[in-house]
C-alpha positions, -999 to 999 in steps of 0.1 A, spaced: 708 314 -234 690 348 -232 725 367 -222 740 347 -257 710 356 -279 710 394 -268 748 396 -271 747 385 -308 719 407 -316 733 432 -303 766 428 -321 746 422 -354 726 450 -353 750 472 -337 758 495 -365 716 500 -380 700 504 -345 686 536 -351 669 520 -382 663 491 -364 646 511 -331 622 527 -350 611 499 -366 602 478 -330 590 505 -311 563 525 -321 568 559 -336 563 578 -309 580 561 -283 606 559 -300 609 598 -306 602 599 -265 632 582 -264 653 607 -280 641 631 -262 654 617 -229 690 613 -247 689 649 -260 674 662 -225 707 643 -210 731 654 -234 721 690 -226 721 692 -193 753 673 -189 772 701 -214 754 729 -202 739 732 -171 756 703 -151 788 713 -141 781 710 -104 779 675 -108 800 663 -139 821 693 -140 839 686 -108 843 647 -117 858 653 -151 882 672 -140 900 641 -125 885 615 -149 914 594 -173 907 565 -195 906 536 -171 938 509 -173 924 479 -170 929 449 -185 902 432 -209 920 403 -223 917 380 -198 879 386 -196 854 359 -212 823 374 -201 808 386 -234 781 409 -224 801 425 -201 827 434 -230 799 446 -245 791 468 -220 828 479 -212 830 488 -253 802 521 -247 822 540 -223 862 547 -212 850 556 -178 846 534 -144 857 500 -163 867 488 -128 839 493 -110 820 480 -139 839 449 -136 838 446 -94 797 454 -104 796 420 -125 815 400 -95 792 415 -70 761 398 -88 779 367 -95 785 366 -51 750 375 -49 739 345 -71 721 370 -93 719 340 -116 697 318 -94 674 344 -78 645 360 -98 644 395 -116 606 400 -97 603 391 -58 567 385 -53 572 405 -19 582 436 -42 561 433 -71 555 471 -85 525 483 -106 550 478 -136 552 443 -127 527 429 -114 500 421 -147 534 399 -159 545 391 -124 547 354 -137 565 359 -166 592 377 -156 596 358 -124 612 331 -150 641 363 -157 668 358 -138 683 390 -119 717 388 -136 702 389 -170 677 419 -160 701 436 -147 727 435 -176 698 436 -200 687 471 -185 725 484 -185 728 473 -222 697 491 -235 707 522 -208 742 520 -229 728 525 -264 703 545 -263 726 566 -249 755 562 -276 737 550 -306 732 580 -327 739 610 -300 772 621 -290 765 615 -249 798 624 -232 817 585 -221 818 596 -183 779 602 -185 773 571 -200 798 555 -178 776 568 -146 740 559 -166 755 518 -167 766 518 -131 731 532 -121 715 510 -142 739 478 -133 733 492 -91 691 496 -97 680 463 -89 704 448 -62 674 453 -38 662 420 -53 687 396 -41 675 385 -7 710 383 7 719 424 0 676 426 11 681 407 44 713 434 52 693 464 48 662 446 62 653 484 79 638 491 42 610 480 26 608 487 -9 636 470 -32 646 509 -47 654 521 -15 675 486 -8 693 488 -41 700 525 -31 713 524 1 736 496 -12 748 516 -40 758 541 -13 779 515 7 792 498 -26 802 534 -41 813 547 -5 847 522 -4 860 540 -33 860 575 -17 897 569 -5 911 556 -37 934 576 -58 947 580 -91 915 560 -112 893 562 -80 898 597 -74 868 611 -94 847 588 -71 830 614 -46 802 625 -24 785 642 -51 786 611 -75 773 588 -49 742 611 -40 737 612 -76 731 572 -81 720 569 -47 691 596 -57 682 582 -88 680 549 -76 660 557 -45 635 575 -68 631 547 -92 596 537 -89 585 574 -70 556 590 -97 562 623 -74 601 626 -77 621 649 -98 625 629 -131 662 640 -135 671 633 -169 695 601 -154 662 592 -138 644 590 -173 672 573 -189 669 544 -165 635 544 -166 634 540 -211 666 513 -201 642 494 -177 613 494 -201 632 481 -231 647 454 -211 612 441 -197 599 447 -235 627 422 -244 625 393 -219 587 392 -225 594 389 -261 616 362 -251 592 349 -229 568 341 -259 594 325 -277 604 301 -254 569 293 -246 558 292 -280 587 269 -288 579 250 -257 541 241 -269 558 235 -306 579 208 -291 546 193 -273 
């Protein structure tokens, strides 16, 4: 219900969201916001060449086949970038094996100072819809209005699609040496990413220095003290719009809930 209802939105709205944004968020937020995109933008064209430069090089448009896929807000998501459609789809799989659907977006046993005043609220969120939430509001903020290069915001999804997989208690009780759910998530972004290092042709832009990249911003996800990389930030404003939304969602249901009562 809430994956259907934020995929028509999204559709509807698709073409006024800058109108739109600045008239749900408040005015300075929403300039923040910018500011993030623009800080990306420009350090992906100008001064990031030692990370992007090196992967673009060997980056095509990704073959893959979209007809036979139902999965709406995964379409969606495919639709804001050329780049890393595979491993966008294998992503989707992955949480569907990991019975994202069935296991809360909030484990009590990981509940962060974002968190924990609306622990049981968002407890109700499942994972899979967090975690596609967070890569569709990562996605446009990214494309809606700025000109963010497709392989950047091909990279921003994964990250964002990868930041959370430290929830699910199966991937949790494999990297049971860790305890915080970041530094889960990350270290199975790094095994996840890793099995693409010796695929060629569409693969071949998969390398160390991508994988640090995700794995770093991943790891410092909810660290005050770390760098606040610009892809850092980006999933940080992704994150907070998709909690903003499922709250809102929240109140509906339970507003429509006492209605019915």
């Amino acid at each position: 219900m809430l994956l259907i209802l934020v995929v028509e939105l999204n559709i509807i709205t698709r073409k006024v969201k800058l109108h739109s944004m600045s008239i749900q968020q408040p005015l300075a937020e929403f300039y923040s916001n910018v500011a993030v995109v623009n800080e990306l933008f420009n350090i992906v064209n100008d001064s990031n060449e030692r990370i992007l430069g090196e992967l673009d090089d060997n980056i095509k448009e990704d073959e893959v086949e979209t007809e036979n896929i139902t999965n709406g807000i995964l379409l969606y998501i495919l639709s804001f970038t050329r780049n890393y459609h595979d491993i966008i789809i294998e992503l989707f799989e992955e949480m569907e094996k990991f019975e994202f659907s069935s296991t809360p977006s909030v484990s009590s046993k990981f509940v962060s100072e974002e968190t924990e005043n609306d622990y049981d609220k968002l407890s109700t969120i499942n994972l899979y819809d967090h975690t596609t939430n967070c890569a569709v509001q990562v996605a446009e903020t990214l494309v809606f209005g700025n000109d963010t290069p497709s392989s950047a915001v091909g990279i921003s999804i994964i990250i964002a699609l990868l930041h959370d997989f430290g929830e699910s208690p199966i991937i949790a009780n494999k990297f049971s040496h860790s305890e915080y759910h970041n530094q889960i998530s990350a270290n199975y972004a790094k095994v996840f990413l890793s099995k693409f290092l010796n695929h060629k042709n569409i693969h071949s832009r998969i390398n160390k220095t991508f994988i640090e990249l995700v794995f770093t911003t991943i790891n410092n996800f909810h660290d005050a003290y770390a760098p606040q990389t610009p892809w850092l930030k980006v999933l940080k404003v992704g994150d907070k719009l998709a909690r903003e939304k499922e709250l809102e969602y929240y109140k509906i249901c339970k507003q429509a809930s006492s209605d019915d009562s």
